[in-house]
C-alpha positions in Angstrom: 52.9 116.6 169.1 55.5 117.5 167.0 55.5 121.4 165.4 56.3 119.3 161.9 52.9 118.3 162.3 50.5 121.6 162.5 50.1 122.0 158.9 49.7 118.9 156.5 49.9 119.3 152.6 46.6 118.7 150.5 46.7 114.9 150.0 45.2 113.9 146.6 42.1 112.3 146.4 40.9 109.1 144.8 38.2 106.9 144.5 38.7 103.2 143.0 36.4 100.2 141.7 36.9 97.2 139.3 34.8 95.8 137.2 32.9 92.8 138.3 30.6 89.9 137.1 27.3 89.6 139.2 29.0 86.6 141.4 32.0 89.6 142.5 34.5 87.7 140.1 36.4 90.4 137.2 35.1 90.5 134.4 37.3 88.8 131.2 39.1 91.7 129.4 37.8 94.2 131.9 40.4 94.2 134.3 40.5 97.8 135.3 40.8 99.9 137.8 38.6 103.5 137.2 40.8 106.0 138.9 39.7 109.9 139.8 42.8 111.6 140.2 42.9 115.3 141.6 46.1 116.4 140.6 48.0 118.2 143.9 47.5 121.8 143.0 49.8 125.0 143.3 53.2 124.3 144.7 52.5 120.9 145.4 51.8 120.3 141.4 55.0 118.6 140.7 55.4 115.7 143.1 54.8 113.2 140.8 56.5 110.0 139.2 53.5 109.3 136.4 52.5 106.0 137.0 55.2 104.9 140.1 53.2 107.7 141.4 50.3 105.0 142.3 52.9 103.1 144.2 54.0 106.2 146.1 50.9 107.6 146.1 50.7 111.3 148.0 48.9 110.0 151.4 51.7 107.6 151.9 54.6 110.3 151.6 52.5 112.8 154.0 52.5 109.7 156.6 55.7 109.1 156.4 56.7 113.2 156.5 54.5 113.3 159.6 55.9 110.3 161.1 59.1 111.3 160.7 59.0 115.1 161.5 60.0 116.6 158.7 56.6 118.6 157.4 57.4 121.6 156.9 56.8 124.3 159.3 55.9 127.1 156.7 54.5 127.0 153.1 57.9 127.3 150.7 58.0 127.3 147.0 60.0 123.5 147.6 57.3 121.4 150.6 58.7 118.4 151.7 56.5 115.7 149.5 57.3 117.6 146.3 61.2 116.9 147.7 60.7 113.5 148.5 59.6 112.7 145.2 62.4 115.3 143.3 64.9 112.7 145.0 62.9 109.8 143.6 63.1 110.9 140.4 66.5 111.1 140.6 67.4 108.0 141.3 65.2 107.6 137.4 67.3 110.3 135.7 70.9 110.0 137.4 72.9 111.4 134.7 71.0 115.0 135.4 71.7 117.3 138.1 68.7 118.2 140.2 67.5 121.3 138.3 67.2 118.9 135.3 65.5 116.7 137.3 63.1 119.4 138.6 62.6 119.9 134.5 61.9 116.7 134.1 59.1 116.3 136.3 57.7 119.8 135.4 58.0 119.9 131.6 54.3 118.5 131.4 52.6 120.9 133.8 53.1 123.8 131.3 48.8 124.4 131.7 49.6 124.9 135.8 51.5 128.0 137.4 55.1 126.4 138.4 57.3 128.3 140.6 60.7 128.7 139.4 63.4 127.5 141.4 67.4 127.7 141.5 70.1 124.8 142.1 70.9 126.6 145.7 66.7 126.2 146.8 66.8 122.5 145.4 70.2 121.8 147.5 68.8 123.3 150.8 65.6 121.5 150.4 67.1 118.6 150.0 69.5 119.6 153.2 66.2 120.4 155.0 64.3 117.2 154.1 67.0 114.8 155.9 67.2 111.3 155.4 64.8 110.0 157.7 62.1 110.5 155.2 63.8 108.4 152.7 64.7 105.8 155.1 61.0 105.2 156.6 59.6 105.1 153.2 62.2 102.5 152.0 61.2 100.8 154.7 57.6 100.7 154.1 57.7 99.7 150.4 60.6 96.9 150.5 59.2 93.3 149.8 60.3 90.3 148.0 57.7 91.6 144.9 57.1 87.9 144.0 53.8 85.9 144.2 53.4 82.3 145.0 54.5 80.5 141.4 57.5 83.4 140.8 60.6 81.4 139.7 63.1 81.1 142.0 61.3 82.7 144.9 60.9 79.9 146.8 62.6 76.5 147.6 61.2 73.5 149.5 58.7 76.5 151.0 61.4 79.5 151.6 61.9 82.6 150.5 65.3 82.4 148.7 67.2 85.7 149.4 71.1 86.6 149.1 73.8 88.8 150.8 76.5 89.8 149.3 78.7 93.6 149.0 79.8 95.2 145.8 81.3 99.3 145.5 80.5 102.3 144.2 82.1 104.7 143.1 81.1 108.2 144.6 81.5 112.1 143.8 84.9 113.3 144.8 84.3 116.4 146.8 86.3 117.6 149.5 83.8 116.7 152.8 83.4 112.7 150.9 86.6 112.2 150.4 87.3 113.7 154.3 84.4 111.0 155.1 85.7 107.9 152.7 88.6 108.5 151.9 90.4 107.2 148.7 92.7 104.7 147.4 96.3 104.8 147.3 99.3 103.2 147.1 103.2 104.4 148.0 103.1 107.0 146.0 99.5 108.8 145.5 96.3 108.7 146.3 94.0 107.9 143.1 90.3 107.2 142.0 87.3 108.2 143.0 85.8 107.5 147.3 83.7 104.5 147.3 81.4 103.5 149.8 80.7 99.8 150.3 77.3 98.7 149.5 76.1 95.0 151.6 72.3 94.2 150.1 69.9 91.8 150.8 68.2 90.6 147.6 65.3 88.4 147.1 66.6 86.0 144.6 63.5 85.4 142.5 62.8 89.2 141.8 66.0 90.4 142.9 64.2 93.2 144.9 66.5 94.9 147.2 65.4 93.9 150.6 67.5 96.0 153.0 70.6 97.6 152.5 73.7 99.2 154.3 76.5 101.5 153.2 79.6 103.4 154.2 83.1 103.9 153.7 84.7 101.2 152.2 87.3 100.4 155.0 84.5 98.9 157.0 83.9 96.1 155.2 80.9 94.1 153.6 80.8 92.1 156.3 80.1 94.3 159.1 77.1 95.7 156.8 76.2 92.8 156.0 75.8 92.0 160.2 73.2 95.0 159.9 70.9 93.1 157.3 70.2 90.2 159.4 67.2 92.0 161.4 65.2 91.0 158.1 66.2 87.6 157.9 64.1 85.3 160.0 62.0 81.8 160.0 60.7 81.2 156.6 64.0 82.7 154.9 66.9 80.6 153.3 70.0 83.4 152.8 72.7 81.9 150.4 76.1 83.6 151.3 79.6 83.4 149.5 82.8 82.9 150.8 83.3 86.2 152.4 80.4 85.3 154.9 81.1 82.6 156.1 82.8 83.2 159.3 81.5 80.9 162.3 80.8 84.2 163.8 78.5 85.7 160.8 76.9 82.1 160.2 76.1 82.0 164.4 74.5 85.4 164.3 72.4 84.8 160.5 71.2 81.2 162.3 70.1 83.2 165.6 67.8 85.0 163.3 65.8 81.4 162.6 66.6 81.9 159.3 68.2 79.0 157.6 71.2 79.7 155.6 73.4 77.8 152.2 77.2 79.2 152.4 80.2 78.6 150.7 83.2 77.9 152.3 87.0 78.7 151.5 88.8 76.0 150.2 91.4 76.2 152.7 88.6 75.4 156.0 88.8 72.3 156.7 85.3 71.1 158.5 85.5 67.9 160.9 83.4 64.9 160.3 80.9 64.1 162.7 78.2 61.6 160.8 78.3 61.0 157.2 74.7 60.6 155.4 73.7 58.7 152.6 73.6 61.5 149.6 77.4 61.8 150.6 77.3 65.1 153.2 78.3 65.2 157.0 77.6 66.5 159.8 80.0 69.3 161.2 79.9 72.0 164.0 81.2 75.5 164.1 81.2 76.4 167.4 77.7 75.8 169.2 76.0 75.2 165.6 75.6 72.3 163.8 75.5 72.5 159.7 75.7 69.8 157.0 78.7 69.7 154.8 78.1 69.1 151.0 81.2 68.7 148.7 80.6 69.1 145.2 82.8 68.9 141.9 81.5 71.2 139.6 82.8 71.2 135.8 81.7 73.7 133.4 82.5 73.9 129.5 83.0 77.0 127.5 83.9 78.4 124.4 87.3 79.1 126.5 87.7 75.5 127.3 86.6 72.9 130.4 87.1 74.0 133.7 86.9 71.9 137.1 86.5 73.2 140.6 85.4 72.1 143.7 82.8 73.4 146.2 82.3 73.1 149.7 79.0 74.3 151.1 77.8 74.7 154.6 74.0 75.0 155.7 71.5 74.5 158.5 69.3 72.1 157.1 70.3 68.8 158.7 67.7 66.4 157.3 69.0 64.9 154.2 65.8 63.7 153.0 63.8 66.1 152.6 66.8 68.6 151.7 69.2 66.7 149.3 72.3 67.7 148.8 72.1 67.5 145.1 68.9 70.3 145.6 71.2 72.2 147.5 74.0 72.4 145.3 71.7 73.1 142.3 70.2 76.2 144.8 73.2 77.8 145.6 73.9 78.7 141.7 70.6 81.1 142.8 73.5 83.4 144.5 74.0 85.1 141.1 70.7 86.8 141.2 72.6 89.0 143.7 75.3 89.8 141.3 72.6 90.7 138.3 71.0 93.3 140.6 74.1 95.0 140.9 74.8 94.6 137.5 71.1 96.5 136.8 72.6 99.7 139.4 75.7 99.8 138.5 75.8 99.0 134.8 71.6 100.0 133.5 71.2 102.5 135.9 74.4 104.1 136.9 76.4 103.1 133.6 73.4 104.8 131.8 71.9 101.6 130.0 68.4 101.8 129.2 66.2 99.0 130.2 62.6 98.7 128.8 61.4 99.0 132.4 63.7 101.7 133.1 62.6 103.6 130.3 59.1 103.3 130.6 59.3 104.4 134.1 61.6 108.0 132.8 58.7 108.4 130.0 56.0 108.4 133.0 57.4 111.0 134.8 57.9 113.1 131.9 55.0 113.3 130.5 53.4 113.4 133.6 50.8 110.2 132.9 48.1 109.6 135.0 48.5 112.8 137.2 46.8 115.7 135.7 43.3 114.5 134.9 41.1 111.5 135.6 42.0 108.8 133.8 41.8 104.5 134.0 44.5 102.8 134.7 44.8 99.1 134.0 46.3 96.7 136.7 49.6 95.8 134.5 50.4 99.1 133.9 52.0 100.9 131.2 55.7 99.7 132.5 54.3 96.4 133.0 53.0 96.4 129.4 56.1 97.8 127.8 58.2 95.1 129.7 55.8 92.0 128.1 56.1 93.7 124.6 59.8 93.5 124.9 60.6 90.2 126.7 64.4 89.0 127.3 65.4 85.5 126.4 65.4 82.9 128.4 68.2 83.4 131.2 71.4 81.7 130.2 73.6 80.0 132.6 76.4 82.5 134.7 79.2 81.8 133.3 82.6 83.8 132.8 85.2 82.0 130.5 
């Protein structure tokens, strides 16, 4: 038994029901769920996130403390759950610094006695906490997020997902920059460390599935080797050009997961059988893939633009996976690209999204967490995200 585990925090307790005709169905317009919330008192007061709080709920995070090791061994002014969610929240608020944060998710619990903390307590209880924590309750809340008629999740019956690496840049202190190092050319060094970030991202809700970082020299495609222990049958990954080694595309097929890549236009495939919607059979090394060669032309406001594509995948019957499908799939890779776009541009650039937004005004205001309350099953995110729909998604496109 670990000593982590001799003294658990006060979980908060709930009780839950929805409304129901007499044959069990909902009732119309009385979706609910009724909610008795016992806000965590004393120290533990302000773990919260408002409403993302019912998606992390308390019980979970003590599990995952417990599991992991890290409850701690004496009562401090900082326990480890209300950590766990201070570094949640600042993943909502990243242009603050973590006693802003701390302000943030205090400044509605002005009715409860707060302790008072400095920047030094919040950086050692962050030191203290670890990333194991973090790590096991990524694990447990990562999904594809889409049900059965989400567009784009699925094609012919799999879960679409992509792969692909992007950088970021990170704060230049002297231990980072001894870990990543920085850029530089004959004369300097210059910018910021970056770490290189590999993701696996369901296409049709462009949830982050797994995920796997370091310094930059590595590469994307030795993180991206990482990923493939959540790829398996069921699963088609779409991977661009930097993936498509015969060693990567051995490894993701060994997984059972079937895979659509691009190739570089310099890799010459041999010709095996040809099929009737125009792509052949091929081999890299000891696997087999279909070949599909595509023109694709594009106009834009810049003009008409022609290039061709040559794609590589698993599934060898032509029939019931046309080429033409295929080709028309593989366009799906850019839902990779617009997640990164939403870190690195909405959340690290520092542009608001409705969602976003919503999420910030939660933990503020501490919704949901102080007293009983009922809480309907779209939420007040999900509401504030239907009031304020986006178009209809334009085709990706740079002139």
């Amino acid at each position: 038994m670990n000593a982590g585990r001799k003294k658990r925090s006060p979980g908060r307790t709930t009780s839950a029901k929805t409304s129901r005709s007499t044959s069990g169905a909902p009732l119309s317009g009385q979706c609910v769920i009724t909610r008795e919330i016992a806000v965590a008192e004393g120290i533990y007061a302000p773990g919260h996130l408002g409403e993302l709080t019912q998606i992390v709920p308390f019980d979970m995070v003590d599990e995952v403390l417990a599991e992991c090791g890290a409850v701690q061994e004496r009562l401090r002014k900082l326990p480890a759950r209300v950590v766990v969610y201070l570094l949640l929240a600042a993943a909502l608020f990243e242009e603050c610094g973590y006693p802003a944060v701390w302000s943030k998710l205090t400044g509605a619990l002005g009715s409860l006695p707060i302790p008072k903390v400095t920047s030094t307590a919040l950086w050692h209880a962050r030191c203290r906490l670890g990333v194991r924590p973090l790590y096991a309750l990524f694990d447990l809340l990562r999904g594809p997020a889409s049900a059965i008629r989400t567009t784009g999740a699925r094609w012919a019956g799999l879960l679409v997902v992509a792969i692909d690496g992007t950088y970021l840049d990170v704060p230049d202190a002297p231990a980072t920059r001894a870990h990543l190092g920085k850029g530089s050319n004959r004369f300097n060094t210059a910018g910021y460390p970056q770490i290189c970030l590999t993701a696996l991202v369901s296409c049709g809700t462009r949830a982050v599935l797994d995920a796997a970082f370091g310094p930059r020299i590595t590469g994307e495609t030795t993180y991206g080797r990482r990923l493939l222990r959540s790829l398996g049958p069921g699963t088609i990954v779409l991977l661009d050009r930097g993936f498509a080694s015969n060693a990567f595309l051995e490894h993701t097929a060994a997984t059972g997961a079937a895979f659509l890549a691009r190739l570089t236009a310099t890799r010459k495939p041999s010709v095996l059988r040809r099929f009737a919607d125009g792509s052949f059979l091929s081999r890299f090394g000891e696997l087999e893939v279909r070949i599909i060669e595509c023109e694709i032309s594009i106009a834009t406001t810049a003009g008409h633009h022609t290039g061709v594509y040559r794609l590589a995948t698993t599934p060898l019957d032509y029939r019931t996976h046309p080429a033409l499908e295929l080709v028309k799939l593989y366009h799906e890779r850019w839902e990779v690209e617009s997640a990164y776009f939403a870190i690195k541009k909405t959340i690290l650039g520092r542009r608001d999204s409705i969602a976003l937004q919503a999420a910030r005004d939660q933990v503020v205001q501490a919704a949901n967490v102080i007293a009983g309350t009922v809480i309907d099953l779209i939420g007040t995110i999900g509401r504030a995200v239907l009031e304020h729909l986006m178009p209809a998604r334009r085709l990706r496109v740079s002139p």
